[in-house]
C-alpha positions in Angstrom: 58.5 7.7 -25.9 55.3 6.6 -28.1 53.2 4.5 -26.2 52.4 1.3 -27.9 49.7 1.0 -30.2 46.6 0.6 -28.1 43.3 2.3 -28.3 40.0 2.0 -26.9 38.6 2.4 -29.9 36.7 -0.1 -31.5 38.9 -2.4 -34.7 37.1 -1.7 -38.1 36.7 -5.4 -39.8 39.0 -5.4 -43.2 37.0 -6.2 -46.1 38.2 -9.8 -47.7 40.4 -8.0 -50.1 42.2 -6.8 -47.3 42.1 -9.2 -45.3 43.6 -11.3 -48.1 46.3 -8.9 -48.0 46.9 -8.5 -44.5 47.2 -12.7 -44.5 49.9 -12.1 -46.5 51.8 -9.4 -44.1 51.5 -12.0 -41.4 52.9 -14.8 -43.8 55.8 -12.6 -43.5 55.7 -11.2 -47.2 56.9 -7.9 -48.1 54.7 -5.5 -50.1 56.2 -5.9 -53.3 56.1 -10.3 -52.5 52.7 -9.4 -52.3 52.6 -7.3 -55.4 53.9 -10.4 -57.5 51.8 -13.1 -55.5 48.9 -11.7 -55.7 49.1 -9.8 -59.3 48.3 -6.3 -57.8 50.2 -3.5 -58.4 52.6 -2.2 -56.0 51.1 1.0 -55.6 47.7 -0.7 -54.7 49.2 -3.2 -52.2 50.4 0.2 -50.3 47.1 1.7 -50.2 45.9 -2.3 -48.6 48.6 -1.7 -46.2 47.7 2.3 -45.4 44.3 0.8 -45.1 44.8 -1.9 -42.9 47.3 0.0 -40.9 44.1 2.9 -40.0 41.9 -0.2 -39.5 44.0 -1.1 -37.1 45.1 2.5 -35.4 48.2 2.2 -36.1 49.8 5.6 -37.0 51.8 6.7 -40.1 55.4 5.0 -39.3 54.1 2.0 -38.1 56.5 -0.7 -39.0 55.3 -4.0 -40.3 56.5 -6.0 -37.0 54.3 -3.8 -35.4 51.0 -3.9 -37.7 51.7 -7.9 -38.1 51.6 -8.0 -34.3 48.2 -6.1 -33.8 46.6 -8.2 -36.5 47.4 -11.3 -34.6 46.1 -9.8 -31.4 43.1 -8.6 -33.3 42.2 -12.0 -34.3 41.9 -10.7 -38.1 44.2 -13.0 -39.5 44.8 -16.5 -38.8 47.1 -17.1 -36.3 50.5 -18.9 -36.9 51.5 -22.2 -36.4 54.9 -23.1 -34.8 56.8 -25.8 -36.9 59.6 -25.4 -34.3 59.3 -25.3 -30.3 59.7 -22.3 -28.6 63.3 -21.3 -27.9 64.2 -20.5 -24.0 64.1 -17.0 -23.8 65.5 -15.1 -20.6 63.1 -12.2 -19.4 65.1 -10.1 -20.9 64.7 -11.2 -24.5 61.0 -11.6 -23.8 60.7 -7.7 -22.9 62.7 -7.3 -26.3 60.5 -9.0 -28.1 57.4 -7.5 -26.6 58.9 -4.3 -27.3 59.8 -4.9 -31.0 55.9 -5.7 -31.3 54.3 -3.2 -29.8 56.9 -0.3 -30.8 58.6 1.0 -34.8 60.9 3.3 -33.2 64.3 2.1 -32.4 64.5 4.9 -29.7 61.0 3.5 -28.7 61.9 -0.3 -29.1 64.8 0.3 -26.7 63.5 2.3 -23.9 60.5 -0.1 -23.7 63.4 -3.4 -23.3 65.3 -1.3 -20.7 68.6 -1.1 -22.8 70.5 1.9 -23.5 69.9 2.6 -27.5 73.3 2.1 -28.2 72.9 -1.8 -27.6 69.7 -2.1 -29.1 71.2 -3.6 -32.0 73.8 -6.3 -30.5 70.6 -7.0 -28.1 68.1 -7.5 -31.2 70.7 -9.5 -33.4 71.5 -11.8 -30.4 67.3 -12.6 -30.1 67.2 -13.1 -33.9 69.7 -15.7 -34.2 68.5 -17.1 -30.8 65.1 -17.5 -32.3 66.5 -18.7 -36.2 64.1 -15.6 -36.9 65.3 -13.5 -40.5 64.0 -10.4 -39.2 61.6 -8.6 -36.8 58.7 -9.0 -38.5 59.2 -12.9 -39.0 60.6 -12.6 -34.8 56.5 -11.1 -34.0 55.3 -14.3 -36.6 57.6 -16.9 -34.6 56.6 -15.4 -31.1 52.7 -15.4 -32.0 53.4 -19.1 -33.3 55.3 -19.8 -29.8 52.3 -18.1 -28.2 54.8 -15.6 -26.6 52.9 -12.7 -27.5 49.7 -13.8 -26.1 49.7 -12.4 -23.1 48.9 -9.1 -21.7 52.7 -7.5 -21.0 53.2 -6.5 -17.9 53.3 -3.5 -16.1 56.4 -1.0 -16.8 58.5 -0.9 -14.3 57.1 -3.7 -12.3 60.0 -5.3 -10.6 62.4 -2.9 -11.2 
């Protein structure tokens, strides 16, 4: 399993043009949204992204639930506001969605929730409509909003 993304290394400030950028990942747009909104090419709002994904040390295949989630933590973008209260999640769905944030592997993703890969999907569909989140990188928006992600996650294994 790939540990989550967490390094003692020190978070290299993005520039204002990527910052701009990297407030738009965490408005939830895709890369091409961005494209449009922002009048950039694609090809350069992927380069933002590769940049803002090393400013953040996140590797290659980092998926954008993932890079959304450490720019919250980082305090480089602004952070969410809930226009909805936080649904009751069970412990369960918590570890799921701290998993989905800190993970892109669904091999990864699973292991870290405790479920066998085979349900990862049922299990990550179920916290979706639980949460009236699209996807998993609006889920890691949400949860930030909700201040569910705020925390430091606990220890693996702990209480097991």
């Amino acid at each position: 399993m790939t540990p989550p993304v967490t390094t003692s290394a020190p978070i290299t400030p993005l520039t204002p043009t990527l910052q701009r950028v990297a407030q738009h990942l965490a408005n939830g747009l895709t890369p091409q949204e961005i494209a449009t909104q922002t009048g950039l090419s694609p090809v350069t709002v992927r380069l933002y992204i590769h940049d803002i994904r090393e400013s953040l040390h996140c590797p290659p295949r980092c998926k954008p639930p993932v890079i959304v989630h450490r720019l919250f933590a980082v305090q480089q973008v602004a952070p969410p506001t809930a226009d909805q209260p936080a649904p009751q999640l069970n412990p369960e769905q918590l570890l799921l969605l701290r998993a989905v944030a800190e993970h892109s592997g669904a091999r990864d993703i699973a292991v870290a929730a405790n479920l066998a890969p085979a349900d990862l999907r049922a299990a990550l569909d179920q916290l979706l409509a639980d949460t009236g989140a699209q996807d998993t990188t609006q889920l890691v928006i949400l949860a930030h909003g909700w201040n569910l992600l705020t925390a430091e996650p606990t220890r693996s294994g702990a209480g097991q």
